[in-house]
C-alpha positions as CSV (number, residue, x, y, z in Angstrom):
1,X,0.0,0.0,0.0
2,X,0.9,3.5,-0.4
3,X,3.5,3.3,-3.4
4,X,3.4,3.8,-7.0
5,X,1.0,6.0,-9.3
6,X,-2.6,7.4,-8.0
7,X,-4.8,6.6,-10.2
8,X,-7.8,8.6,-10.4
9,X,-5.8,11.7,-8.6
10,X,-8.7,14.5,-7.2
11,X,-9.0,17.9,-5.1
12,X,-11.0,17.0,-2.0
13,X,-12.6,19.9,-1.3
14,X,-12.6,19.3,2.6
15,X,-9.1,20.4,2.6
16,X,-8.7,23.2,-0.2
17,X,-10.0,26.6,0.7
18,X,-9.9,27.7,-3.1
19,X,-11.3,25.9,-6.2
20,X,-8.5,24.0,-7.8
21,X,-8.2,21.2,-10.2
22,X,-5.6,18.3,-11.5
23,X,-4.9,18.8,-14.7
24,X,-1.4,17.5,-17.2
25,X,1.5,19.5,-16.5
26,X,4.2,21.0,-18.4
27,X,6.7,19.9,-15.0
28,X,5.9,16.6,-14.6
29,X,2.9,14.2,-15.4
30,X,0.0,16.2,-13.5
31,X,-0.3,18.9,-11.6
32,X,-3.0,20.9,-9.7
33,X,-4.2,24.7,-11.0
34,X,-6.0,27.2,-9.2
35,X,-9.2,27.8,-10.6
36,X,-9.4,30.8,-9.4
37,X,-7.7,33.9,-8.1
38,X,-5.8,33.2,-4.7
39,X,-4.4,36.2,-2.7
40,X,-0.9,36.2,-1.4
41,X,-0.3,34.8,2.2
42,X,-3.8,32.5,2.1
43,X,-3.9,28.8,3.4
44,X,-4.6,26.8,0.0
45,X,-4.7,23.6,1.1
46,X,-3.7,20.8,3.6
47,X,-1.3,17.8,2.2
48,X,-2.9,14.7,4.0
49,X,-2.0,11.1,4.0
50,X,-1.7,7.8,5.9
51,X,0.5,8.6,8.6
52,X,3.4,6.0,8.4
53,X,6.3,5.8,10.9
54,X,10.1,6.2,10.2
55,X,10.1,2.0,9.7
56,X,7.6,2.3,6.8
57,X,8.5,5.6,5.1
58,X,11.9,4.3,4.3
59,X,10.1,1.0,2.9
60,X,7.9,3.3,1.2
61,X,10.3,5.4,-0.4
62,X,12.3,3.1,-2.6
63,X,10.2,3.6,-5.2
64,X,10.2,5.8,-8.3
65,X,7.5,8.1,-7.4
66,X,5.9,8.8,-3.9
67,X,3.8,10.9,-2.3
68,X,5.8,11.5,0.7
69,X,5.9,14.5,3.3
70,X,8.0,14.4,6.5
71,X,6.3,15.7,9.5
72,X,9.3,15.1,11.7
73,X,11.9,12.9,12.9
74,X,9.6,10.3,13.6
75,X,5.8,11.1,11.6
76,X,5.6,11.1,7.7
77,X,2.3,11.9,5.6
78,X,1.8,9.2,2.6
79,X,0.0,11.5,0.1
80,X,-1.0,8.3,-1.9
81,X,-3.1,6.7,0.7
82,X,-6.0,9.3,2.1
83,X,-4.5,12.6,-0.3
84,X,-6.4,15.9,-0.4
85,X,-4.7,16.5,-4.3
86,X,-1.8,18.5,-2.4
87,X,0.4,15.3,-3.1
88,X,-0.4,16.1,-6.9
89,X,1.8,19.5,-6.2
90,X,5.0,19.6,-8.8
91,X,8.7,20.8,-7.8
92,X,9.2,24.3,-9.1
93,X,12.4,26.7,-7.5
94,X,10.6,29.4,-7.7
95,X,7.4,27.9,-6.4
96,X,4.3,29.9,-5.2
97,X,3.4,28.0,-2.5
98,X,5.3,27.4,0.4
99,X,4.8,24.9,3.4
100,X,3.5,25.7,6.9
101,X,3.9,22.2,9.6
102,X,2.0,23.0,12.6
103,X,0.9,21.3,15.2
104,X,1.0,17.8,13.0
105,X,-0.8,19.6,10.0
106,X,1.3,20.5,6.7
107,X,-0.8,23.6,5.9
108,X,0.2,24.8,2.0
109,X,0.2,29.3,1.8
110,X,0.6,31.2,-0.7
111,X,3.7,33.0,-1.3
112,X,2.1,36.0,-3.6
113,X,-0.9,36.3,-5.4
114,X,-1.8,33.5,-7.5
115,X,-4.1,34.1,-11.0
116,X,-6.4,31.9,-12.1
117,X,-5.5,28.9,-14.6
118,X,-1.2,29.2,-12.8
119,X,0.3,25.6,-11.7
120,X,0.9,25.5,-8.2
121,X,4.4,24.7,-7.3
122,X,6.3,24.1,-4.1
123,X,10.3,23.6,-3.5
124,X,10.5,20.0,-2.4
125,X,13.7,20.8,-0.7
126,X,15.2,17.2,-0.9
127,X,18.4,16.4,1.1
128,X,21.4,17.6,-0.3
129,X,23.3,14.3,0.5
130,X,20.7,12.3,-1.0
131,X,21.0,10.9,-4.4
132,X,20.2,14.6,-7.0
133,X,17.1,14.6,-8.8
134,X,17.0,16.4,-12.2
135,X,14.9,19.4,-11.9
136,X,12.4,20.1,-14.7
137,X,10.5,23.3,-13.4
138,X,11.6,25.9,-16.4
139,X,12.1,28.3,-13.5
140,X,14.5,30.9,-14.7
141,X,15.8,30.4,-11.0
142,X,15.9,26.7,-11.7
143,X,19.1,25.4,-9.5
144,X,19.0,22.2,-12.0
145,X,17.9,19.6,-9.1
146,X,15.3,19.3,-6.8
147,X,17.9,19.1,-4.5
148,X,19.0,21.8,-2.2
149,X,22.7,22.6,-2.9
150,X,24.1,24.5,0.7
């Protein structure tokens, strides 16, 4: 449970406070659009998931694509099992969404005003002394990897 593809990816709208939808992506595969305007420093949604412990993420993570978000040293959030859409969220390095964890929750803001039919991005901020992922944002602040490199 809780690896590979979603298959029928959705927005549930218990968790979004805008209207946003899943549709292709010029990043990668999908990705989720506002539907319409969002104003700058606004909860947009909640990433949810099975919460797995350290044990299980790392059996988890070994595969190609995941939907995983660390809570902390202990909690992680499986996006593919119990997802609002968040999980759906593509890489950018110049994203305009940033995370919020509080109090167990990973609330997604927004970093600046956000127009109707724009991708949402975040910076996945993977390890630096993990193996590098190639970065395809298009971002002309693109570092070249999701990675971060300090």
């Amino acid at each position: 449970m809780g690896t590979g593809l979603i298959k029928k990816p959705a927005i549930d709208q218990r968790y979004a406070q805008f209207k946003l939808s899943i549709r292709e992506s010029k990043i990668h595969r999908r990705g989720v659009y506002a539907e319409e305007l969002i104003p700058a420093h606004r909860k947009v949604i909640e990433y949810t998931g099975e919460r797995i412990n350290r044990k299980e993420t790392k059996r988890r993570g070994d595969g190609p694509i995941t939907y995983l978000f660390t809570l902390d040293d202990y909690w992680t959030l499986d996006g593919a099992v119990g997802g609002s859409g968040a999980e759906i969220i593509n890489h950018c390095c110049d994203p305009n969404i940033r995370a919020w964890n509080t109090r167990g929750h990973i609330l997604y803001m927004s970093k600046r005003v956000i127009q109707r039919g724009e991708e949402l991005t975040i910076d996945y901020r993977f390890a630096k002394n993990i193996e590098k992922v190639t970065c395809k944002c298009g971002s002309p602040k693109c570092r070249g990897v999701i990675n971060l490199l300090k």
